[in-house]
N, C-alpha and C positions, 0 to 999 in steps of 0.2 A: 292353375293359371292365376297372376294377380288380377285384381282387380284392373289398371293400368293395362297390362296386357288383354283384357277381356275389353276395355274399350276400344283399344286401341284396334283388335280383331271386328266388332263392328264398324267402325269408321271405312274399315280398308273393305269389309263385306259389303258395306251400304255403295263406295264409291265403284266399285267391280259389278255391281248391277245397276246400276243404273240406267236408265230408258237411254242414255246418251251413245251405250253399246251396244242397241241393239239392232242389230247391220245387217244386210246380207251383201256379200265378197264374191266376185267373181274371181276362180279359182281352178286353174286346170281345167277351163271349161266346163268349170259347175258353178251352179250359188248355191251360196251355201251359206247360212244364216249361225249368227250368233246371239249370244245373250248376254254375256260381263266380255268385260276389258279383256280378260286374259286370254277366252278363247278369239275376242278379236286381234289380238296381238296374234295368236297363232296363225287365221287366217292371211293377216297380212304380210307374216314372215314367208306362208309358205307363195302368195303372190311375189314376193321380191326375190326368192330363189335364195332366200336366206335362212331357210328349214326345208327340208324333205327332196330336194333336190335328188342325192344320192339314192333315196329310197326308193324315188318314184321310178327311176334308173333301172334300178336294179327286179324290182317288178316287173316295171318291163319287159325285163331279159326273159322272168320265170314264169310266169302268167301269160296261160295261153287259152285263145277262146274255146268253148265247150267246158271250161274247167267247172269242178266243183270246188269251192274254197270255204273255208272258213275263217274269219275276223273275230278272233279272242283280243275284247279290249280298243271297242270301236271307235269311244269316244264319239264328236259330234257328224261323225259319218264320213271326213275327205276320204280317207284310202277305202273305206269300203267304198266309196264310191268310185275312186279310181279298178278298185279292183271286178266291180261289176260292168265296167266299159271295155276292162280288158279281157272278161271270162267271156263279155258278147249274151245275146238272146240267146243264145242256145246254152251258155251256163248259167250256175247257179252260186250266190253265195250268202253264207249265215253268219249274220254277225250277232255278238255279244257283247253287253255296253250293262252293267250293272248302275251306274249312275241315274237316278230318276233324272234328274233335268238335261244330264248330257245323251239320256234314250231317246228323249222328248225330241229332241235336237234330230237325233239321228233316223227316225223313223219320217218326220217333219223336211229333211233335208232329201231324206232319199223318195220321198213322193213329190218335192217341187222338183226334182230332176228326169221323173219318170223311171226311176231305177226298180220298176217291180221285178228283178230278177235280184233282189235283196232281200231275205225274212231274215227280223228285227227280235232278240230275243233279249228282255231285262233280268239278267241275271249273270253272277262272276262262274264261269269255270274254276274249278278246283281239284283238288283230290279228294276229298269226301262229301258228300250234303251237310249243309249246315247250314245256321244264320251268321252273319258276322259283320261288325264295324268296317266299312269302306271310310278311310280316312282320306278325308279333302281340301290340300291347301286353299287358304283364300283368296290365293291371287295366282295360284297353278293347276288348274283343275288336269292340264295331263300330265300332274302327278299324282292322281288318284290309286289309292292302293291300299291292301289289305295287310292283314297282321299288325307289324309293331310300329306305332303310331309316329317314330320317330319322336324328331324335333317338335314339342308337342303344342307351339307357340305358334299361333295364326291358325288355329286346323279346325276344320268342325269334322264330324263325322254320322254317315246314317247307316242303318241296318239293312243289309242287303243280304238275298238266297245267293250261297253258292252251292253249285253242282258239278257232274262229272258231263263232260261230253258224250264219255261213253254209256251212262246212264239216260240221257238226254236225249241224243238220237243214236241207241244201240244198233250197230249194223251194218255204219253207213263208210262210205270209202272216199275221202278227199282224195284230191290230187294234190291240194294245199293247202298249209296254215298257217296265217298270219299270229305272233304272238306278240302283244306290244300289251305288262300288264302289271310294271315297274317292278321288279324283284319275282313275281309271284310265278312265274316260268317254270320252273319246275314241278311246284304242285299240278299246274295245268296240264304238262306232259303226262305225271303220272293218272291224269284221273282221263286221260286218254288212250291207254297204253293199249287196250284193244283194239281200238281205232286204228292205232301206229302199227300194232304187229300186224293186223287185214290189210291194210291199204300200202301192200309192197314199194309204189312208186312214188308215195306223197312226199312232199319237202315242205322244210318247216324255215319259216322266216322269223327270226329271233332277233330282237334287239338286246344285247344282254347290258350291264350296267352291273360290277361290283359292289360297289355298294348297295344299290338294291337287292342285291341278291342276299346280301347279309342281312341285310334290315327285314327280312320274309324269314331270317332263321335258316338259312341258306348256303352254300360252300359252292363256286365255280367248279372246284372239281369233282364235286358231287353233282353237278350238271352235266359235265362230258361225261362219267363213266354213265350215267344213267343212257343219256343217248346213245351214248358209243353200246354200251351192252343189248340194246334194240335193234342195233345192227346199221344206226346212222353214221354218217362221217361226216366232220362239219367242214365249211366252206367259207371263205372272207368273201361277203357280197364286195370288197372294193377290187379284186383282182381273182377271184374264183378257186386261188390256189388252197389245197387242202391242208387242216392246220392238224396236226398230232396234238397229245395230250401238252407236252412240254411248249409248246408253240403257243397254244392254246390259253395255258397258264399263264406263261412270259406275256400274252400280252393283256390280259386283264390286269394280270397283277402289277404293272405298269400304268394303269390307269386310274384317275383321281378324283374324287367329287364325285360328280353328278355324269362322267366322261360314261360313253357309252357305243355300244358299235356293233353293226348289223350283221349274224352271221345264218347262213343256208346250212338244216342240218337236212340230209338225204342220203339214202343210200347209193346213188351214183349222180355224179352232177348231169343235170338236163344237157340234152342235145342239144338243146337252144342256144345253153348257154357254149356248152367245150366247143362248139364249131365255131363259135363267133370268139372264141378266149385270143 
């Protein structure tokens, strides 16, 4: 990085923290506290109905109380926290937030709400143990992500454990799991595949993003056969109709940038959801 470019990366880092953002947002019925710009832009977006709208939707539909869920990629805690109002006291759910300052957040966020049916866990899901570089834009922190550092201008990056879930808590049987972890989706399936073949009924909520998925080393269609050979079928959270592999393809491989789009993979779609379709 030039020199120019390494100023210019602190100017934009000093102004994204500064005491000026540091807020807390009423949000879906929560507060929820930030610390830079970026994650207050988030919060505000998703007040305006101008992010998450769709998702929170479509949660809705899938998430139902008594659940066990788990949150790969928590960030500063909204949807876990949506997700622990809609699993109720009587469920349970685990999230995972590799980021030290966005854990700090999220552990912070979920005790000003009372949300003790959340355990907070700092460290990336993966497909093997290892240590590795969590790469952090400076002005996008929920584009935090692992592997290939990308575009390598404005990024700092820290050293963070990743593990398998299946190693993590061996045993255990969701009924759901949230995966939001910018490209790194696959590895995270695979380092749960025990988990996925016990837990017959669970469905997985996947935000997928081409691009990302390349920049992890990654192929889309290397993602459906892996699901699909698990015995999943995936699903468009925007209309619940089942997509085949050609469907599937055609429409990632249609999409541009940063475009990205939320898909249910399960073995049969929820009651919840076919009665209401």
């Amino acid at each position: 990085m030039s020199s120019v470019a390494s100023a210019l990366e602190r100017v934009l880092s000093t102004f994204s923290g500064l005491g000026l953002w540091r807020t807390e947002r009423s949000v879906w019925g929560f507060r929820i506290r930030a610390r830079t710009f970026d994650r207050g832009l988030y919060l505000w977006m998703h007040r305006c109905g101008l992010m998450g709208a769709a998702e929170k939707a479509a949660l809705g539909r899938l998430v139902q109380p008594g659940m066990f869920v788990v949150d790969a990629g928590a960030n500063l805690g909204l949807y876990s926290l949506l997700l622990a109002r809609l699993v109720g006291p009587k469920g349970r759910v685990v999230a995972f937030e590799p980021d030290p300052d966005l854990f700090a957040l999220l552990r912070e966020n979920c005790a000003a709400n009372g949300a003790t049916n959340v355990e907070c866990h700092s460290v990336a899901l993966g497909s093997s143990p290892e240590r590795m570089l969590l790469h952090r834009p400076t002005l996008n922190s929920g584009d935090n992500h692992l592997g290939s550092r990308g575009n390598a201008a404005f990024r700092s990056s820290v050293e963070v454990e990743v593990a398998t879930l299946d190693s993590l808590m061996p045993g255990i049987r969701p009924d759901f799991i949230k995966v939001d972890v910018q490209g790194w989706e696959l590895k995270v399936l695979r380092g749960m595949e025990g988990t996925l073949r016990s837990a017959q009924n669970v469905g997985i909520f996947l935000e997928i993003c081409p691009k990302w998925l390349r920049r992890a080393g990654e192929r889309p269609e290397d993602l459906y056969r892996y699901v699909r050979g698990l015995g999943f079928r995936f699903f468009s959270c925007r209309d619940w109709r089942e997509m085949d592999e050609a469907s599937f393809l055609g429409l990632v491989g249609s999409m541009a940038g940063e475009a990205h789009v939320d898909l249910l993979a399960a073995r049969s779609l929820p009651a919840a959801v076919a009665s209401a379709r």
